[in-house]
N, C-alpha and C positions, 0 to 999 in steps of 0.2 A: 741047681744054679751054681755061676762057677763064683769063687769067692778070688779075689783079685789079694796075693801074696801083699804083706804088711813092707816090705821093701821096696815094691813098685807103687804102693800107698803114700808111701812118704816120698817119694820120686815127684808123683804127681803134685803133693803137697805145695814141697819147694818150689818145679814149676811155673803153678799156680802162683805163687807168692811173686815168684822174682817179675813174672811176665805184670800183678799189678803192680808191681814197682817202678817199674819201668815205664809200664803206660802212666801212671801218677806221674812219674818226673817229665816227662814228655809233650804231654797232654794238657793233663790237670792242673800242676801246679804253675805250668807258665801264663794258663788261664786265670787262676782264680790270685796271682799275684798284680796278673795286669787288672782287675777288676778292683781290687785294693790298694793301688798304686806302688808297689814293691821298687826298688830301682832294680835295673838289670843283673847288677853285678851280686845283689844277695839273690834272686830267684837263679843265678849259674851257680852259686854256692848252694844252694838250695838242692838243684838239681845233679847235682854232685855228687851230692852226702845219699838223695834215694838210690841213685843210680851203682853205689860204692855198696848203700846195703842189699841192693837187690844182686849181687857178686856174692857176695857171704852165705846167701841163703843156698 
């Protein structure tokens, strides 16, 4: 069986990470802030700060 190198391991990793980051700021979080009443302008700061750390990764 082929074993998948540790550099395209951690490639995926990241990926992975940043693509739920993304879907979370996108998604998720403007859902579950309207369901708790958030005002707008913290769920765009909100969405901000995922969308800043899903760059990082």
């Amino acid at each position: 069986m082929n074993k998948i190198p540790e550099a395209d391991n951690k490639e995926l990793a990241s990926l992975l990470l940043g693509a739920g980051f993304a879907l979370a700021a996108l998604i998720v979080l403007p859902a579950v802030a309207q369901r708790v009443g958030l005002g707008s302008s913290l769920t765009i700061a909100l969405r901000g700060a995922l969308m800043r750390a899903s760059n990082r990764i």
